[in-house]
C-alpha positions in Angstrom: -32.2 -100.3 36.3 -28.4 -100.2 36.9 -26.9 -97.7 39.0 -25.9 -94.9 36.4 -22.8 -93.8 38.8 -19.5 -95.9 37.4 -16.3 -95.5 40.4 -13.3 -96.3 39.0 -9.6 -96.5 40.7 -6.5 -96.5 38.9 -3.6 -96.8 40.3 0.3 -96.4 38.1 3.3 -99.1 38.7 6.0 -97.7 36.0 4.0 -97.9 32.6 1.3 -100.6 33.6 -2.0 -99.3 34.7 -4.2 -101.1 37.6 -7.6 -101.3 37.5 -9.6 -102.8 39.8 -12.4 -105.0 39.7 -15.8 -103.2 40.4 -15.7 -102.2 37.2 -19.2 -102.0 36.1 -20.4 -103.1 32.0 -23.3 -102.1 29.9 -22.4 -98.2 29.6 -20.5 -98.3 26.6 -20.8 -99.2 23.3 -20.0 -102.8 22.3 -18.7 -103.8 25.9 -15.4 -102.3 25.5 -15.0 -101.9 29.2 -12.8 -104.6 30.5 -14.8 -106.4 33.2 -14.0 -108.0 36.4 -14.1 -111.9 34.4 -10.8 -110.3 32.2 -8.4 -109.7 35.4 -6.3 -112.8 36.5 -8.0 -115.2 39.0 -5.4 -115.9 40.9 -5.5 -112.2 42.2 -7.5 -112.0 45.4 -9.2 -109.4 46.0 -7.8 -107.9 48.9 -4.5 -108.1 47.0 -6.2 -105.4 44.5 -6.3 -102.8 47.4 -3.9 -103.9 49.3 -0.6 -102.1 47.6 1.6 -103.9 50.3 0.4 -107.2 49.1 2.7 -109.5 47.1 0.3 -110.2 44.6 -0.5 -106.2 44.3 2.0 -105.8 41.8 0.7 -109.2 39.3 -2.5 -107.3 38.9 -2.2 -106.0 35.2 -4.5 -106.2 32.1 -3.0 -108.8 30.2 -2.9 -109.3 26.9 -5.5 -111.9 26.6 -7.6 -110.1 28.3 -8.1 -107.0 26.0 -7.2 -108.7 22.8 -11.0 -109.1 21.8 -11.4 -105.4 21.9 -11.6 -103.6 18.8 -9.5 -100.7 20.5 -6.0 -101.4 21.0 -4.2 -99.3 23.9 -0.7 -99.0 23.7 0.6 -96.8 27.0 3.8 -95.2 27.2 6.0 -93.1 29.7 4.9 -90.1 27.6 1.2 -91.3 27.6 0.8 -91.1 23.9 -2.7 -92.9 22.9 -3.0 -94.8 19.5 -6.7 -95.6 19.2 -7.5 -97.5 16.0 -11.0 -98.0 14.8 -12.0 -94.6 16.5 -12.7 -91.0 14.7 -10.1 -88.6 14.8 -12.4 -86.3 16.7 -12.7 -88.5 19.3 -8.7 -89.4 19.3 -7.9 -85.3 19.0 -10.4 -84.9 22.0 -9.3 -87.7 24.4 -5.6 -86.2 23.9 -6.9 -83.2 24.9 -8.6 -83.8 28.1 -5.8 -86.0 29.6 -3.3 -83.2 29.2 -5.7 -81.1 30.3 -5.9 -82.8 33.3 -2.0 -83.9 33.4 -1.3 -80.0 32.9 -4.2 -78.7 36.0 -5.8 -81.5 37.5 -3.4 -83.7 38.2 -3.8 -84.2 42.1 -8.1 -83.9 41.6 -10.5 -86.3 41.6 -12.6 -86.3 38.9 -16.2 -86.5 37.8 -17.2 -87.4 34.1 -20.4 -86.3 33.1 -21.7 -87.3 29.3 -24.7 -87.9 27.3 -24.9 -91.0 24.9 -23.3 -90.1 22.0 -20.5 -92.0 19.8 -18.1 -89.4 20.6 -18.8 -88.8 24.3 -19.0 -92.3 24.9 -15.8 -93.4 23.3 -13.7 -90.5 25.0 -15.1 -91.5 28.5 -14.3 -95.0 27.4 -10.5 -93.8 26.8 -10.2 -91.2 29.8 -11.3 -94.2 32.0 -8.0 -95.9 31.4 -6.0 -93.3 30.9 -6.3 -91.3 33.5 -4.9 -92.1 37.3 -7.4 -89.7 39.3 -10.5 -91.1 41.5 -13.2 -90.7 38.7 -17.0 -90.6 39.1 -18.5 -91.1 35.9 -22.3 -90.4 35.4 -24.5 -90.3 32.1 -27.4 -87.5 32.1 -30.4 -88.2 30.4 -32.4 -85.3 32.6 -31.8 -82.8 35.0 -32.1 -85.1 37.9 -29.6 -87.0 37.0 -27.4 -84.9 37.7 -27.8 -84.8 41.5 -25.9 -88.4 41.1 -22.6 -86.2 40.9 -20.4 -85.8 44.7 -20.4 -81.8 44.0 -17.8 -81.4 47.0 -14.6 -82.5 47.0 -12.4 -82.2 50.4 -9.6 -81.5 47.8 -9.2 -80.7 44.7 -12.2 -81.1 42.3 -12.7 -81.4 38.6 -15.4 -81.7 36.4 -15.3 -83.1 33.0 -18.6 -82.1 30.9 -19.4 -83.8 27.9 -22.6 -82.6 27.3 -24.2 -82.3 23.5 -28.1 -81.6 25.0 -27.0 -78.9 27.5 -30.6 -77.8 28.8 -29.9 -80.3 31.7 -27.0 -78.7 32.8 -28.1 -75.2 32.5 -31.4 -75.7 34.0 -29.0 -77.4 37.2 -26.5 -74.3 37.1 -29.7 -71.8 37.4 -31.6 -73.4 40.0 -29.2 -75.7 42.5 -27.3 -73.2 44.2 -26.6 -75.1 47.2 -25.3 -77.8 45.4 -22.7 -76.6 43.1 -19.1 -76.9 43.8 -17.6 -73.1 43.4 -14.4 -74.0 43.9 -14.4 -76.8 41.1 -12.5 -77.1 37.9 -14.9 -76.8 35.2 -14.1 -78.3 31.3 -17.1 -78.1 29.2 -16.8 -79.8 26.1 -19.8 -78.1 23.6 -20.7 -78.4 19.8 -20.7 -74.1 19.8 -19.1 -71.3 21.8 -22.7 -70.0 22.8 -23.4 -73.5 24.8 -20.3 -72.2 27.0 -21.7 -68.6 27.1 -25.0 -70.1 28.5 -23.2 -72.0 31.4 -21.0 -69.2 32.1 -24.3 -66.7 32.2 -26.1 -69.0 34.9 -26.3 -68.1 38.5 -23.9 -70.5 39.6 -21.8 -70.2 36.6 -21.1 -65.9 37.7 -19.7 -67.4 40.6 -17.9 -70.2 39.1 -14.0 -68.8 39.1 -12.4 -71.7 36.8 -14.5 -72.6 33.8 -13.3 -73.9 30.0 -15.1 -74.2 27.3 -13.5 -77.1 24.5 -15.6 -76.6 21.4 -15.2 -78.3 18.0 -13.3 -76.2 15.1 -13.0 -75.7 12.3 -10.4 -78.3 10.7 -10.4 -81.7 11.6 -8.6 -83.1 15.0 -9.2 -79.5 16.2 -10.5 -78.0 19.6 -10.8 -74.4 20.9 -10.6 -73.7 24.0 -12.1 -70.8 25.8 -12.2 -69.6 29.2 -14.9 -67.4 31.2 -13.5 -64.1 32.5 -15.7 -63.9 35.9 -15.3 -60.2 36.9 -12.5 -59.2 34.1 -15.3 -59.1 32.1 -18.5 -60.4 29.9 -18.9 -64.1 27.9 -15.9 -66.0 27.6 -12.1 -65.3 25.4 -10.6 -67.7 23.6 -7.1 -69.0 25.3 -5.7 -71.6 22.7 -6.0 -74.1 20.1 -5.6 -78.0 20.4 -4.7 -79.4 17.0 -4.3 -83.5 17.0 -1.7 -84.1 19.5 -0.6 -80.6 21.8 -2.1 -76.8 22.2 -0.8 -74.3 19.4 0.2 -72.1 22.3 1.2 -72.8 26.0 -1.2 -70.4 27.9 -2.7 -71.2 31.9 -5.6 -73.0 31.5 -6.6 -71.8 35.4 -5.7 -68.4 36.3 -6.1 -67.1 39.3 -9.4 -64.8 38.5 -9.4 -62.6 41.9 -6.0 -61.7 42.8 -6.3 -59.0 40.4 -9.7 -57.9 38.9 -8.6 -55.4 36.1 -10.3 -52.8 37.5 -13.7 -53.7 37.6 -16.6 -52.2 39.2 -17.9 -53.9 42.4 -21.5 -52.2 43.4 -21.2 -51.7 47.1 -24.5 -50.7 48.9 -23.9 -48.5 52.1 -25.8 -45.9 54.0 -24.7 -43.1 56.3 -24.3 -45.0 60.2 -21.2 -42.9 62.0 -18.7 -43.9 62.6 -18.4 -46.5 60.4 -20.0 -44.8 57.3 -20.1 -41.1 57.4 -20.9 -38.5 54.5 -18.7 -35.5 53.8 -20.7 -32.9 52.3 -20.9 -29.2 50.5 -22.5 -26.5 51.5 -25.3 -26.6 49.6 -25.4 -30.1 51.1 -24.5 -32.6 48.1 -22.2 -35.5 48.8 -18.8 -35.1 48.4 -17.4 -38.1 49.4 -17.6 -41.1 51.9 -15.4 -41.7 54.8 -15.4 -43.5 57.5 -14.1 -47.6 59.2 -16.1 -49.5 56.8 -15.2 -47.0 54.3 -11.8 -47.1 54.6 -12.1 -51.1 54.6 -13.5 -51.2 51.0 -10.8 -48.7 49.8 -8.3 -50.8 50.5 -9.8 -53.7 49.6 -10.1 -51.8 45.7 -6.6 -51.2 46.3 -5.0 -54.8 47.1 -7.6 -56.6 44.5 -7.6 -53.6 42.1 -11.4 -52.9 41.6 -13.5 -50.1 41.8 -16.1 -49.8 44.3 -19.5 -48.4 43.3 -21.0 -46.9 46.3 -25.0 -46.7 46.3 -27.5 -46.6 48.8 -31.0 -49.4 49.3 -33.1 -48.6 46.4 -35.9 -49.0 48.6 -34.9 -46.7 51.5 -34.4 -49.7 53.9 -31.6 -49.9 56.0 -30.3 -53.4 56.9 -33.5 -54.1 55.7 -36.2 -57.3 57.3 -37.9 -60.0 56.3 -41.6 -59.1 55.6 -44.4 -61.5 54.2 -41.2 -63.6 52.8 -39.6 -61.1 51.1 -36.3 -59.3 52.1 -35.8 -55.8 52.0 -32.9 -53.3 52.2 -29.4 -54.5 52.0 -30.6 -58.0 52.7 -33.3 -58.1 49.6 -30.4 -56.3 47.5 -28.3 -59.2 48.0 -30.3 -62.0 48.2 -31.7 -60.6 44.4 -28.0 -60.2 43.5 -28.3 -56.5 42.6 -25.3 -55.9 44.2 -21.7 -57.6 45.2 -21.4 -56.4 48.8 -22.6 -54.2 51.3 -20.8 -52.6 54.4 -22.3 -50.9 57.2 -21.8 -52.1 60.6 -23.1 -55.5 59.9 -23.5 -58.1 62.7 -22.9 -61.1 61.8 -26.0 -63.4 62.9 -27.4 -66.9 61.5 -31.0 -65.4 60.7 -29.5 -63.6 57.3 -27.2 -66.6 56.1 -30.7 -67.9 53.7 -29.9 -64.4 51.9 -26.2 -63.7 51.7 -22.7 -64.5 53.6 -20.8 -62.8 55.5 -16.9 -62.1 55.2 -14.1 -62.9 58.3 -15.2 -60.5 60.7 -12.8 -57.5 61.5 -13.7 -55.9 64.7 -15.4 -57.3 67.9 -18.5 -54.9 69.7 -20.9 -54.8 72.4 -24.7 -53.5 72.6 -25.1 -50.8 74.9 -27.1 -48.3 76.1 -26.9 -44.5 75.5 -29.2 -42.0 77.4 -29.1 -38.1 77.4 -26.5 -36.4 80.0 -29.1 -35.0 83.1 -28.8 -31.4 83.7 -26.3 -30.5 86.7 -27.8 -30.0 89.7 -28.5 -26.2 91.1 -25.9 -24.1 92.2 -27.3 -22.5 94.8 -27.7 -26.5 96.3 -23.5 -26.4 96.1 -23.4 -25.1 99.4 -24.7 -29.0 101.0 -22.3 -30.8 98.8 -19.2 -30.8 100.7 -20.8 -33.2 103.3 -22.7 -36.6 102.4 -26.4 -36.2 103.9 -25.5 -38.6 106.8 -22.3 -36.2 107.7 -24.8 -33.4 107.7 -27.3 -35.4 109.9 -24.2 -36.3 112.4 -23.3 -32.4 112.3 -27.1 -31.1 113.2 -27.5 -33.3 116.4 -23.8 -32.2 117.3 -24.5 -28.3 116.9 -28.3 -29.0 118.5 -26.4 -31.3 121.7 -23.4 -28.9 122.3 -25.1 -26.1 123.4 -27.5 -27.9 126.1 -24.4 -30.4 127.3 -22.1 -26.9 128.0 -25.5 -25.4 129.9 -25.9 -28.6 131.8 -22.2 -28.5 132.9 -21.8 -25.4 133.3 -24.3 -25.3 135.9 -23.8 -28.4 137.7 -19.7 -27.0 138.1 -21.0 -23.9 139.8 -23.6 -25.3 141.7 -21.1 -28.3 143.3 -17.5 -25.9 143.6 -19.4 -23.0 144.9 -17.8 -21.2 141.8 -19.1 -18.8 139.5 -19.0 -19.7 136.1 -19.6 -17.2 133.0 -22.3 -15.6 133.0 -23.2 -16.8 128.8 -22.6 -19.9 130.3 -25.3 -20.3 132.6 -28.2 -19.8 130.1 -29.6 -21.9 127.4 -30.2 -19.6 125.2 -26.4 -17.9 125.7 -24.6 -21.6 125.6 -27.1 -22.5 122.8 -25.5 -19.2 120.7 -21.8 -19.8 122.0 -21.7 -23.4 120.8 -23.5 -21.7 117.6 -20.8 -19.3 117.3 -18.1 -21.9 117.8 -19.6 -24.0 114.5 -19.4 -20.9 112.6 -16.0 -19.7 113.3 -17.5 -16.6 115.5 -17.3 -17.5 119.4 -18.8 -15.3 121.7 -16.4 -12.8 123.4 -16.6 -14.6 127.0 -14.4 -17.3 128.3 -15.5 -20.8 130.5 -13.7 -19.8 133.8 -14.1 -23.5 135.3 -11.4 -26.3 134.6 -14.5 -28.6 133.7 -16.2 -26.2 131.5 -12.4 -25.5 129.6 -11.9 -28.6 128.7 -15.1 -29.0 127.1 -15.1 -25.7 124.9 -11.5 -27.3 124.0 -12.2 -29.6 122.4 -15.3 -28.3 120.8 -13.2 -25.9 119.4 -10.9 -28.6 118.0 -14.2 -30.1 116.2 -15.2 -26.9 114.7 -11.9 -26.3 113.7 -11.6 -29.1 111.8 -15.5 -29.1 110.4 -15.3 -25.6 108.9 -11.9 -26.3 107.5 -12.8 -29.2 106.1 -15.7 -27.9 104.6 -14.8 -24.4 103.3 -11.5 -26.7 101.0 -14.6 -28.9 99.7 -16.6 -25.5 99.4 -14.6 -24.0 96.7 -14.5 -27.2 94.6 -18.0 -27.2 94.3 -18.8 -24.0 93.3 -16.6 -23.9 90.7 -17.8 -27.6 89.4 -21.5 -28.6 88.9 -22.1 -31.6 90.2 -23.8 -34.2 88.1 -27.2 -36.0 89.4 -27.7 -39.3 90.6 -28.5 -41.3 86.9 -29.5 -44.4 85.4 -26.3 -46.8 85.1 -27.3 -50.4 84.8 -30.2 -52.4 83.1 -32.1 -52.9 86.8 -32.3 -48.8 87.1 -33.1 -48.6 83.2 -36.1 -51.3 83.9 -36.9 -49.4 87.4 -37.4 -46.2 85.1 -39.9 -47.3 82.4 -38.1 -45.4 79.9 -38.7 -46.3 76.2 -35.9 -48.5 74.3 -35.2 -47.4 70.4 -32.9 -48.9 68.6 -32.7 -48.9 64.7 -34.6 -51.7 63.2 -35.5 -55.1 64.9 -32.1 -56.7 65.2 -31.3 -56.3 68.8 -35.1 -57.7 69.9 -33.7 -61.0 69.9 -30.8 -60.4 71.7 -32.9 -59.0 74.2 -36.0 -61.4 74.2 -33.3 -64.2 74.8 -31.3 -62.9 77.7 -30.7 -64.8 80.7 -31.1 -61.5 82.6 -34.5 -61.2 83.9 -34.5 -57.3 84.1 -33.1 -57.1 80.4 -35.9 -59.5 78.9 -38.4 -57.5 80.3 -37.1 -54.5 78.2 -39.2 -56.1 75.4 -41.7 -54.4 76.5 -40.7 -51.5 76.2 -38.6 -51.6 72.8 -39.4 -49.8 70.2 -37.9 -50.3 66.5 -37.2 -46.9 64.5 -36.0 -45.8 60.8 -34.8 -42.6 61.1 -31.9 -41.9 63.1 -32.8 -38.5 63.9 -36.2 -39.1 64.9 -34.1 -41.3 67.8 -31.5 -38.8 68.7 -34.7 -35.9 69.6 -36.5 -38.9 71.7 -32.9 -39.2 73.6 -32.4 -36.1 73.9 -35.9 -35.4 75.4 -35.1 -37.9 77.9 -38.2 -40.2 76.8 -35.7 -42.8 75.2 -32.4 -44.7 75.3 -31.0 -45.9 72.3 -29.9 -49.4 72.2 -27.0 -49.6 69.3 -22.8 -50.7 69.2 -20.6 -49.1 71.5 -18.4 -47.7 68.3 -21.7 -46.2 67.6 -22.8 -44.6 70.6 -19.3 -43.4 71.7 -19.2 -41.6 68.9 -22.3 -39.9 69.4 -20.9 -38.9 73.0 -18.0 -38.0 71.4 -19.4 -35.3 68.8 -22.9 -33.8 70.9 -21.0 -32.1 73.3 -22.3 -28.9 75.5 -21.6 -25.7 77.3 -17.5 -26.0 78.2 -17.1 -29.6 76.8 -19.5 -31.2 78.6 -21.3 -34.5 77.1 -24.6 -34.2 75.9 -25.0 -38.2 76.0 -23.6 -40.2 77.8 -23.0 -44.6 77.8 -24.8 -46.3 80.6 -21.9 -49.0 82.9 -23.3 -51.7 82.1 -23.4 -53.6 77.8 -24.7 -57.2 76.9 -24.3 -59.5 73.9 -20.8 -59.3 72.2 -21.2 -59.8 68.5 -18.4 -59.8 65.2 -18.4 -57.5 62.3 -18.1 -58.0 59.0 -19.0 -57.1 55.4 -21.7 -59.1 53.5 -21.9 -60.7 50.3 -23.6 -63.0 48.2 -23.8 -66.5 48.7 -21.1 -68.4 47.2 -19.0 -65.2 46.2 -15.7 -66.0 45.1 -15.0 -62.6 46.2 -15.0 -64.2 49.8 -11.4 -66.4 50.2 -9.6 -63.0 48.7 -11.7 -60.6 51.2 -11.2 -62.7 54.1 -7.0 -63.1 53.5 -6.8 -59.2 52.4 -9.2 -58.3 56.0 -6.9 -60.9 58.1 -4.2 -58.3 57.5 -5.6 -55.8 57.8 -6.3 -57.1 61.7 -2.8 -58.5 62.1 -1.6 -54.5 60.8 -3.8 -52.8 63.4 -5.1 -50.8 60.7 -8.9 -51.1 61.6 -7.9 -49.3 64.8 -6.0 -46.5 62.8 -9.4 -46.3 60.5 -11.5 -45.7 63.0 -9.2 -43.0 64.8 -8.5 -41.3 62.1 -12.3 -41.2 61.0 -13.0 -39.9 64.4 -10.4 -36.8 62.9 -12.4 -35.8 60.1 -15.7 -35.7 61.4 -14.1 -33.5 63.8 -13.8 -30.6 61.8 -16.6 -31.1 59.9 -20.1 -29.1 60.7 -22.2 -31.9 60.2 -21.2 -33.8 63.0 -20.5 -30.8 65.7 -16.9 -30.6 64.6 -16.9 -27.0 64.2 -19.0 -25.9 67.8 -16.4 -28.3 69.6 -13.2 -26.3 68.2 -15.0 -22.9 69.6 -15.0 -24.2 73.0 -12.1 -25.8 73.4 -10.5 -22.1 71.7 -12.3 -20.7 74.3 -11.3 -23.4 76.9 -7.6 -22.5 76.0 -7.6 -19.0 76.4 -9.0 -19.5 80.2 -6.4 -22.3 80.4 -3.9 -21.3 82.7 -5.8 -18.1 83.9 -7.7 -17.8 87.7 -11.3 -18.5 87.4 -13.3 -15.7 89.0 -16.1 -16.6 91.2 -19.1 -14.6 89.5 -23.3 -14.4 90.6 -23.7 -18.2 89.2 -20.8 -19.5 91.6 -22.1 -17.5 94.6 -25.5 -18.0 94.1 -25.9 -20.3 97.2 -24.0 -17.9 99.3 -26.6 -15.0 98.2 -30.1 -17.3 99.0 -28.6 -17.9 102.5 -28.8 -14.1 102.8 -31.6 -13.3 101.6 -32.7 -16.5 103.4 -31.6 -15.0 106.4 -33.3 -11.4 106.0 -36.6 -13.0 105.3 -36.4 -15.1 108.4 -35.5 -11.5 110.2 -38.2 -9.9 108.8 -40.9 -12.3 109.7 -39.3 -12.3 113.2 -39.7 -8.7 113.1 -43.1 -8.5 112.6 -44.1 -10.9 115.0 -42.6 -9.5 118.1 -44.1 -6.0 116.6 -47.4 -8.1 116.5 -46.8 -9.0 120.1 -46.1 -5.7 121.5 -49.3 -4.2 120.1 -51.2 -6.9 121.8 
């Protein structure tokens, strides 16, 4: 069987038309296709793609060569047709498509796609030499026949449709939807309006943005043509009328569908995830309204494109939603069923959901970190060791336990070798012991070294004192009035060392994770645990059983809003993040929504509004209860009124100084009772 696909090239030299010669016969009735054995011979045929050949220009149909035809074309500068021996109908119609195509389609290539009828075929016949475009022509018998069509076009693209049996087309419109070209020019010729309807109702038709409808009316030589109205609303609406020769009223065959959508409602599925979708409610706890980044993205997205977004939440309480036993849930399934037009809430973008939707230009760049719960502060009473680092302290100890044995030792060996008497609290171990004890402490001993050797040596001990306890006692008051944070988990080695659990909302960060090059993040596997409730997370952090695993915009903000006693951070973002990922909005595949979303969103970055969002979300939820505003504005009322003020040290500060005390009697008292234990012995 022949190849059902006819090429044809045409090329324009003033008013003579160029056709070359792989022109294929047998699709037409009567073999009114000129065929290659018509063109002159003396043409070669590279001169017939060659346009800088000599002999490009001799290549013509002649006269000769077309007089056998029962159709005489005569082809002017204003590409009038007289067709003789044809219906009207089919004269009225081929009129009509070339302007059509003259008016919108000028720099497209073309596809023709017909079934065998008279009309069809002697219209195809006539737009074949007529027209100057690249044309693919096809004839459908069944479905599969149309798979013969090139769908894409690096260009422009239009389809001409001259289909009387249309259950092959609309069966291919409702189930090849990776196939279709959405961007295409569509003109349908049909016998009724409702054969247009039916395309334009398909699941690739929805999509479609430029589709006409030519249909037969009433009179003779006359064509309406309608156009589908995509999201301005149901079916089609008539645009003009074609009579014989021109349109009874100059109207855009193409307009531009998305620019402006007329107010439309566009469902939006969303779900509360702060900060970038946060719930503003009553007091009796109804939604108000919806604020927040991705909020604030779809609002002025309704406001550029002129639509109305209809927020709504997963019908099925799924968030993002996964893929279980085949089936999608949550956002995903919603999308991938076409239930809704969008959905926005801090959406990665990732290759594993392209089989269900797509995704818009992404408008803001994150990282995957880690958020743990804030330790507790370390004791007060321990303030008094945390001027010095444990080594200083160490160095400190064997200088106080060395200084009074050294001034013994040289105290003695002085008066023994200059015949000299030295001090007598000099002399003893027990008294130099005490005076290099009293020295550390700022309380010397009321006796003096009376030997050069021995002076020089309580010099500059006193020096090093001096310097110690100063040193100290500035540090000192530092400490007690700050608490001093412990030593915590900061990088993914420590969080592995710890064998603390890893939640995270949903699955979509196991990946990440189970691909890492990092050996110590990998193994967090094991410990990862998927959650649906956020709350249920936030108590398990809080605990100090989990971490959760989520976008820093996330996390930050829940740093930002649990805050404790005096301002102090309830939560708190471990150093060290992993796997930068985009963020965008999803839709359904093949949206035309997507080309406006992306240009409207790429100024939005350029504006440096996304940043203002986000700030100015972070605003709100500041003053609102559910999301700590109002505790935070009591302290930091509170912190202002002690702003400026002098912080008096009470029984919490000086807690340390009181245990050494009652250290001190209890060491007293124990001493006490053992000497009286002695002395009754």
């Amino acid at each position: 069987m022949p190849t059902r696909t006819l090429w044809l090239l045409m090329f324009v030299s003033s008013s003579r038309w160029l056709i070359p010669a792989s022109v294929v016969r047998g699709r037409f009735p009567d073999d009114t296709v000129p065929h290659k054995s018509v063109l002159p011979s003396s043409i070669t045929p590279e001169a017939r793609l060659d346009p800088s050949n000599e002999q490009y220009g001799k290549l013509m149909i002649s006269q000769s060569a077309i007089s056998n035809n029962t159709n005489i074309i005569n082809l002017d500068r204003n590409m009038k047709l007289t067709i003789s021996g044809k219906s009207i109908e089919a004269e009225s119609l081929s009129r009509l498509l070339t302007a059509v195509v003259q008016q919108e389609l000028r720099e497209c290539s073309l596809a023709v796609v017909y079934d065998t009828t008279e009309l069809n075929s002697a219209v195809v016949q006539d737009l074949i030499l007529l027209l100057p475009n690249l044309i693919q022509v096809v004839e459908v018998r069944r479905e599969e026949d149309l798979l013969d069509v090139l769908w894409v076009s690096t260009g422009c693209g239009g389809y001409l449709l001259l289909l009387d049996h249309t259950q092959p087309l609309l069966t291919f419109a409702n189930t090849h939807h990776h196939t279709w070209d959405y961007h295409g020019r569509y003109v349908f010729v049909s016998q009724r309006v409702e054969q247009v309807e039916a395309l334009v109702a398909t699941r690739n038709g929805k999509k479609t943005e430029h589709i006409l409808g030519v249909v037969k009316g009433g009179q003779e030589g006359e064509w309406r043509v309608y156009m589908n109205m995509l999201y301005w609303g149901e079916g089609v609406r008539p645009v003009t009328t074609w009579r014989h020769h021109r349109f009874t009223s100059h109207s855009q065959l193409f307009p531009d569908k998305l620019t402006d959508l007329h107010g439309t409602g566009l469902r939006v599925s969303t779900f509360e995830f702060p900060p970038s979708i946060m719930y503003y409610r009553s007091d009796n706890g109804s939604l108000l309204f919806r604020y927040g980044e991705d909020v604030a993205i779809i609002e002025t997205l309704a406001y550029v494109l002129n639509f109305t977004a209809l927020f709504a939440e997963p019908v099925d309480g799924e968030l993002w939603g996964n893929r279980v036993n085949g089936t999608w849930t949550g956002m995903n399934g919603e999308l991938g069923r076409e239930e809704i037009d969008m959905g926005v809430a801090n959406f990665f973008v990732s290759l594993a959901n392209l089989e269900v939707l797509e995704f818009s230009a992404p408008y803001k760049a994150e990282m995957a970190c880690f958020m743990a719960r804030t330790d507790p502060p370390l004791p007060r009473w321990q303030a008094l060791a945390f001027p010095f680092h444990p080594w200083t302290w160490l160095a400190i100890f064997v200088g106080l336990v060395l200084s009074g044995p050294v001034l013994f030792l040289l105290a003695t060996a002085v008066t023994q070798h200059n015949d000299g008497e030295e001090a007598a609290g000099l002399v003893g171990l027990s008294s130099s012991w005490q005076y290099a004890f009293g020295l550390h402490f700022r309380e010397p001993l009321p006796f003096e070294p009376r030997m050069d050797t021995t002076r020089v040596f309580v010099l500059f001990l006193w020096l090093y004192t001096m310097i110690l306890t100063i040193v100290y006692s500035t540090n000192l008051t530092a400490f007690l009035l700050v608490q001093k944070a412990p030593v915590s988990i900061q990088t993914i080695k420590e969080l592995y060392n710890s064998g603390l659990e890893v939640a995270s909302l949903g699955e979509i960060f196991l990946s990440s994770i189970s691909l890492a090059s990092d050996p110590y993040l990998k193994e967090l596997t094991h410990v990862f645990q998927a959650y649906v409730s956020q709350e249920e997370i936030m108590e398990l952090v809080m605990e100090g059983r989990s971490v959760l695993l989520e976008n820093h915009g996330h996390v930050e903000f829940h740093t930002a809003t649990h805050l404790g006693h005096q301002g102090v951070p309830k939560l708190r973002i471990l150093k060290e993040c992993f796997a930068p990922y985009s963020i965008a909005m999803v839709l359904q595949q093949h949206s035309p929504l997507k080309r406006k979303f992306d240009l409207v969103i790429g100024w939005l970055q350029k504006s440096g509004l996304i940043s203002h969002y986000f700030r100015q979300s972070l605003r709100l939820a500041a003053t609102t209860k559910e999301y700590g505003g109002e505790e935070e504005e009591e302290e930091a009322g509170q912190e202002a009124k002690e702003e400026g003020a002098v912080v008096a040290l009470n029984l919490d500060h000086m807690q340390g100084v009181f245990m050494v005390a009652a250290i001190g009697w209890f060491i007293a008292c124990l001493v006490f009772l053992t000497e009286a234990c002695i002395l009754k012995t």
